[in-house]
FIZA-629257 format. One record per residue (C-alpha): residue number from 1; residue in one letter; z, y, x. Coordinates in steps of 0.1 Angstrom, whole numbers, plus 5000, padded with zeros to 4 digits. Layout:
<rs>
<pos = NUM	code = A	zz = Z	yy = Y	xx = X>
...
</rs>
This chain:
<rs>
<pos = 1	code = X	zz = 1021	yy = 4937	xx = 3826>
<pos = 2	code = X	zz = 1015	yy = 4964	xx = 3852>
<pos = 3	code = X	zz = 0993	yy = 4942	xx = 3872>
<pos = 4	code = X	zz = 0973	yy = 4936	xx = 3843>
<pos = 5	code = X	zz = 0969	yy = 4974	xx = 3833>
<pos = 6	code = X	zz = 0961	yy = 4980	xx = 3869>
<pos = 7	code = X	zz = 0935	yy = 4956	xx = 3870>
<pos = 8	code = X	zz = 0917	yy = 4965	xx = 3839>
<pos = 9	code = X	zz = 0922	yy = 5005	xx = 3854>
<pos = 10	code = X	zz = 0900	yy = 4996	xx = 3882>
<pos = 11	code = X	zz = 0876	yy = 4974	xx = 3863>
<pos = 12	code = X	zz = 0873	yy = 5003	xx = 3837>
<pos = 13	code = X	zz = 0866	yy = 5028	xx = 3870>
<pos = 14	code = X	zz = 0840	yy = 5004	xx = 3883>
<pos = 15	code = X	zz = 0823	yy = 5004	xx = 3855>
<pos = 16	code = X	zz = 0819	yy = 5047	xx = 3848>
<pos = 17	code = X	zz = 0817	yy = 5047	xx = 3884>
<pos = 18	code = X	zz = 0781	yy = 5059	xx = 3898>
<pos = 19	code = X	zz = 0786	yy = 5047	xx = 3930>
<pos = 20	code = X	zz = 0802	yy = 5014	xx = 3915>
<pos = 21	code = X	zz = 0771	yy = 5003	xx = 3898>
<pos = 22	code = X	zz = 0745	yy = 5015	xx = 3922>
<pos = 23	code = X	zz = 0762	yy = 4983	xx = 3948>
<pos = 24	code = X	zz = 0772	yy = 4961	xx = 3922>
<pos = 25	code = X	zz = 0787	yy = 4928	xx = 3938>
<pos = 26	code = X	zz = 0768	yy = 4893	xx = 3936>
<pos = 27	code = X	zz = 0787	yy = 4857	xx = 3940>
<pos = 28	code = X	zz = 0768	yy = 4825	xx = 3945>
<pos = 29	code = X	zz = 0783	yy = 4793	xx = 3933>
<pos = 30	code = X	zz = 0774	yy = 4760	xx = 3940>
<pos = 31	code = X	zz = 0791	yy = 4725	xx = 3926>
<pos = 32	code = X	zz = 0788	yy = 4693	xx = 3954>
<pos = 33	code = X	zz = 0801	yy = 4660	xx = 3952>
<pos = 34	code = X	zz = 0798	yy = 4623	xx = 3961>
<pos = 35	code = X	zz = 0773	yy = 4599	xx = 3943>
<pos = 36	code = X	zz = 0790	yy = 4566	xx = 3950>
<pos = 37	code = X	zz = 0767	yy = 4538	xx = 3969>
<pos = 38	code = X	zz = 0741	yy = 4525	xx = 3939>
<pos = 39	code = X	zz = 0745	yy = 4495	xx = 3928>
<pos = 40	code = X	zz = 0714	yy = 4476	xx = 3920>
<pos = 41	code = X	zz = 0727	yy = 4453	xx = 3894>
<pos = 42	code = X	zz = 0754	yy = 4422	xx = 3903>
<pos = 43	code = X	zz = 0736	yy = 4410	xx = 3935>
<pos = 44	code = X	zz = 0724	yy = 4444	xx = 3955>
<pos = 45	code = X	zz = 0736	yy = 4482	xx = 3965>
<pos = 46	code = X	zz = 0723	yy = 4506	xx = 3982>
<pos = 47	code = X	zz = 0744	yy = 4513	xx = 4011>
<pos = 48	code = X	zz = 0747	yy = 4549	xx = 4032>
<pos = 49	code = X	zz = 0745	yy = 4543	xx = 4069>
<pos = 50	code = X	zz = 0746	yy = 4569	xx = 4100>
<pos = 51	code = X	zz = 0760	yy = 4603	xx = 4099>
<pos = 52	code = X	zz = 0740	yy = 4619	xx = 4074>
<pos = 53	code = X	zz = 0757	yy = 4614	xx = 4035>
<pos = 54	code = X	zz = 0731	yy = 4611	xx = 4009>
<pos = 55	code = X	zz = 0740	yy = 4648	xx = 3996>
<pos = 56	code = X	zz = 0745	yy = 4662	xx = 4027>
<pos = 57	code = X	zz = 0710	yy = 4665	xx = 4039>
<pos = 58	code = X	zz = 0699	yy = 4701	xx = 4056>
<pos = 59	code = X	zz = 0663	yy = 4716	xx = 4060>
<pos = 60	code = X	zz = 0653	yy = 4743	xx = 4084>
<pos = 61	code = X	zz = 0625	yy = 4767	xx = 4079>
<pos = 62	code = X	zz = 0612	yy = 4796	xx = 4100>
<pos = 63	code = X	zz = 0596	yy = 4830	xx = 4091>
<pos = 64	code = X	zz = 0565	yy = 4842	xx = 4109>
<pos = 65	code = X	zz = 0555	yy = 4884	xx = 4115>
<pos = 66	code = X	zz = 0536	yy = 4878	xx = 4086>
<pos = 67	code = X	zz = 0562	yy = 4867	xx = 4061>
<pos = 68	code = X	zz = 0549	yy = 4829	xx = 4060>
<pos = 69	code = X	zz = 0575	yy = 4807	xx = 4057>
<pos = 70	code = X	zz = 0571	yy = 4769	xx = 4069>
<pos = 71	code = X	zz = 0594	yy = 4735	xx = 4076>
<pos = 72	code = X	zz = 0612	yy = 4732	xx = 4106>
<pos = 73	code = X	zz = 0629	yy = 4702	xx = 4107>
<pos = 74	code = X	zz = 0652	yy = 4684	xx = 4079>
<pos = 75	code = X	zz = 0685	yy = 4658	xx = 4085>
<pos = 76	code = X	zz = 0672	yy = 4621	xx = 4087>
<pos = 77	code = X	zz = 0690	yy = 4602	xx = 4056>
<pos = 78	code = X	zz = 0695	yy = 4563	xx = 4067>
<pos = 79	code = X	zz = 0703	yy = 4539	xx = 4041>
<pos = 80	code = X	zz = 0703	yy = 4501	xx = 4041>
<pos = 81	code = X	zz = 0703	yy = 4475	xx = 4011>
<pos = 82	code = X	zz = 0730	yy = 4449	xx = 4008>
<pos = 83	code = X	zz = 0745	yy = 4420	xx = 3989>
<pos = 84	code = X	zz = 0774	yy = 4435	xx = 3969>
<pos = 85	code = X	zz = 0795	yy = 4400	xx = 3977>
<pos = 86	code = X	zz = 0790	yy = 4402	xx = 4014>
<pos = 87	code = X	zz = 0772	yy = 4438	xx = 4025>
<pos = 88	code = X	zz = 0750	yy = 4416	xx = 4042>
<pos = 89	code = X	zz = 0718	yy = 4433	xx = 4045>
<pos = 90	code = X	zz = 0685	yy = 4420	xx = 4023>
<pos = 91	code = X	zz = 0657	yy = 4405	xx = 4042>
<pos = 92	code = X	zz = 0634	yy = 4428	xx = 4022>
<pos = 93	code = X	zz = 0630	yy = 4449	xx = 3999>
<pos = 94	code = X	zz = 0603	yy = 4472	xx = 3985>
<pos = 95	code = X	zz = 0606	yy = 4511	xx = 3981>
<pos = 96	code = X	zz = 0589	yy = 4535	xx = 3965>
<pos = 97	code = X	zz = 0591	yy = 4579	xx = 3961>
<pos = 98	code = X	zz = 0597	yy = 4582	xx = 3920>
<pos = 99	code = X	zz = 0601	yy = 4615	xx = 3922>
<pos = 100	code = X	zz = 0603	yy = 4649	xx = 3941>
<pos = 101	code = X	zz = 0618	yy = 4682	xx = 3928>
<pos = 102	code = X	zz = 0622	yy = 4716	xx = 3939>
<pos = 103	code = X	zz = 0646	yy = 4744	xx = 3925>
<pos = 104	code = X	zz = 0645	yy = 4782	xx = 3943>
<pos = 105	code = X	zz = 0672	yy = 4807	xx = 3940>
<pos = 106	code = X	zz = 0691	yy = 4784	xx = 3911>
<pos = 107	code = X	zz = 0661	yy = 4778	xx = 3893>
<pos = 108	code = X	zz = 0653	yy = 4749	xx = 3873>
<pos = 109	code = X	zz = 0644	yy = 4719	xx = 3894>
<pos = 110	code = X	zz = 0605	yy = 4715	xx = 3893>
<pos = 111	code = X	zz = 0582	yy = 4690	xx = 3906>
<pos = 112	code = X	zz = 0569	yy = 4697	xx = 3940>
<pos = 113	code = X	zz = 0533	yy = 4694	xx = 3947>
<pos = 114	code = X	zz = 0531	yy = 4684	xx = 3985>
<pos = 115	code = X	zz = 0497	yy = 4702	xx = 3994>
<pos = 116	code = X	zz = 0508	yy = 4736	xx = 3972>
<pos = 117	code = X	zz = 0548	yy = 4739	xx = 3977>
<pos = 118	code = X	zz = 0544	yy = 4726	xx = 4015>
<pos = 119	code = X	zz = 0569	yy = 4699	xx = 4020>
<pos = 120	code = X	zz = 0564	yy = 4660	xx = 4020>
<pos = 121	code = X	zz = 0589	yy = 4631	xx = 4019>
<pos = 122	code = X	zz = 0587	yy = 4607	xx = 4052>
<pos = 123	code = X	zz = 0604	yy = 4568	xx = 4044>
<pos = 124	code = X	zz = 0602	yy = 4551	xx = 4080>
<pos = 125	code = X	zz = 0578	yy = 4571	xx = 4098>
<pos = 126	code = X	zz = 0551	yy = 4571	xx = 4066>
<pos = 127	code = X	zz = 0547	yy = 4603	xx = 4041>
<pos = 128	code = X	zz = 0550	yy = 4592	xx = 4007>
<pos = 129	code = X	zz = 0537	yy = 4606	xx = 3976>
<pos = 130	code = X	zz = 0553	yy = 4602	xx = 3937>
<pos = 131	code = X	zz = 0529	yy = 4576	xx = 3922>
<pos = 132	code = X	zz = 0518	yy = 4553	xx = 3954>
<pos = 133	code = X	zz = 0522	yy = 4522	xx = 3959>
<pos = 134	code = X	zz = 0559	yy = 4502	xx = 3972>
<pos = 135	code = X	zz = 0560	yy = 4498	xx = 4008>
<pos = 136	code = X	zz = 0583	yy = 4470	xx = 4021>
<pos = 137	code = X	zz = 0605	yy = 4473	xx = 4047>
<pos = 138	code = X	zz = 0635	yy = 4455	xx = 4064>
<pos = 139	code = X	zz = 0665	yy = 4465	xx = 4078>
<pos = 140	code = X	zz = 0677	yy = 4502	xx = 4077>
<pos = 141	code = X	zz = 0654	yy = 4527	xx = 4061>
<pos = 142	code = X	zz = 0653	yy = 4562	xx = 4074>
<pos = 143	code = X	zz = 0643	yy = 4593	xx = 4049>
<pos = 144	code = X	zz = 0635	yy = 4629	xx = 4060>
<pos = 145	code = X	zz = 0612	yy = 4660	xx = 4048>
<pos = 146	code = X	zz = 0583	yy = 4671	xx = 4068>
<pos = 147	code = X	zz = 0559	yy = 4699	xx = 4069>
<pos = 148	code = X	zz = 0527	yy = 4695	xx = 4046>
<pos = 149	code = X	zz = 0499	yy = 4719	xx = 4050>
<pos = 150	code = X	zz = 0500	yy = 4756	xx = 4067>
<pos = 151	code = X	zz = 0529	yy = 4774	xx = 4049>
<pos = 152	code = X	zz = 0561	yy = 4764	xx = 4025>
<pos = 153	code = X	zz = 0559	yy = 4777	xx = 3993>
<pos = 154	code = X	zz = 0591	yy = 4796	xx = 3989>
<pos = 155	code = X	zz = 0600	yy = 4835	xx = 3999>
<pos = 156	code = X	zz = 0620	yy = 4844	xx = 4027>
<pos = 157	code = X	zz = 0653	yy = 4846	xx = 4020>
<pos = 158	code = X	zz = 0652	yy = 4818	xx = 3991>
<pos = 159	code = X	zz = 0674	yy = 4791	xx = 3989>
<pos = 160	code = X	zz = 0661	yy = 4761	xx = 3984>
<pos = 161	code = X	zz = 0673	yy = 4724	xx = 3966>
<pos = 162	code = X	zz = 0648	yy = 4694	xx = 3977>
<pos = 163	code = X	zz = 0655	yy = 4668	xx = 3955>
<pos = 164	code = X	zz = 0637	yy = 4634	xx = 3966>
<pos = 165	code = X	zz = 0646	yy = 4599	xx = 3947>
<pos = 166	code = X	zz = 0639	yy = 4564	xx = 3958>
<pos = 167	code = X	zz = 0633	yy = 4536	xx = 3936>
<pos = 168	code = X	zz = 0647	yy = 4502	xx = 3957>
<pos = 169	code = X	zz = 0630	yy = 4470	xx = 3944>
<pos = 170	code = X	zz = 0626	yy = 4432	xx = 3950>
<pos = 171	code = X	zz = 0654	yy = 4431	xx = 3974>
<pos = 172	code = X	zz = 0654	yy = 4396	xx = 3989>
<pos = 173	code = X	zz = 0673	yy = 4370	xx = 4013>
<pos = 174	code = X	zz = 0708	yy = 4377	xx = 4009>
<pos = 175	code = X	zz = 0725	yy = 4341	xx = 4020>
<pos = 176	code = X	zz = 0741	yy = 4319	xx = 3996>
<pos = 177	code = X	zz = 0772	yy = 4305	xx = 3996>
<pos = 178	code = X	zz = 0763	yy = 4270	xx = 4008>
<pos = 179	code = X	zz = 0741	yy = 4286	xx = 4034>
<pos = 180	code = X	zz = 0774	yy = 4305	xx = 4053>
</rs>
């Protein structure tokens, strides 16, 4: 009882308190977790590989004299497709960028514009835009974020959520049974 009177004693004196409200305090909270490998139906997933987790991705930026901000360098996310059965890995398979979002300072996640907001997705080497056509590919694929154009299109000081997803289709070649 006397820790709860004391406690709402010093929240009633930050609240009258000048001082109290001219440096009132700010918390940022932030919610992570696992997305489990993605299963593509009864035959393929979507397997993680390397040391880079598919949420734990990091982009660096840098600040010129004149307040421009641009895109350092970003973590390199590797992923592979396999056979659920056997993880062996698919011959091929075809990929494609379905979408790209952006959220500043908590904001609502928006889609980026690559020329405007100054950030591109790179699959294997190749920038890739929402709406173009599948590549294919074999073998492990390697995602990452690269500079587009002069300048990034957040402030200094923002934080920033790059959201990339990849639409995995026509995976091919997993062996057969009779073929072990």
């Amino acid at each position: 009882m006397n820790k709860k009177c004391l406690s709402l004693g010093f929240l009633a004196a930050l609240f009258t308190s000048g001082s109290a409200l001219a440096n009132q305090p700010t918390a940022g909270f932030q919610w992570a977790g696992v997305v489990p490998e993605y299963s593509a139906g009864d035959s393929w997933f979507i397997k993680n590989v390397g040391g880079v987790g598919f949420n734990d991705g990091l982009v660096t930026f840098s600040v010129d004299e004149s307040g421009s901000v641009k895109l350092v360098s970003s973590s390199v996310i590797s992923f592979d497709v396999v056979s659920v059965d056997e993880e062996v890995p698919a011959d091929s398979y075809d990929y494609e960028l379905s979408s790209f979002y952006m959220a500043v300072d908590g904001g609502l996640l928006q889609p980026v514009n690559e020329d405007d907001d100054g950030v591109a997705v790179e699959i294997n080497g190749n920038k890739m835009a929402v709406g173009e056509d599948p590549a294919s590919h074999s073998g492990i694929s390697s995602v990452t974020l690269v500079a587009q154009g002069s300048e990034f299109s957040g402030s200094p000081g923002s934080e920033v959520v790059l959201q990339p997803t990849i639409l995995i289709t026509n995976p091919a070649g997993a062996p057969t049974p009779d073929a072990l």
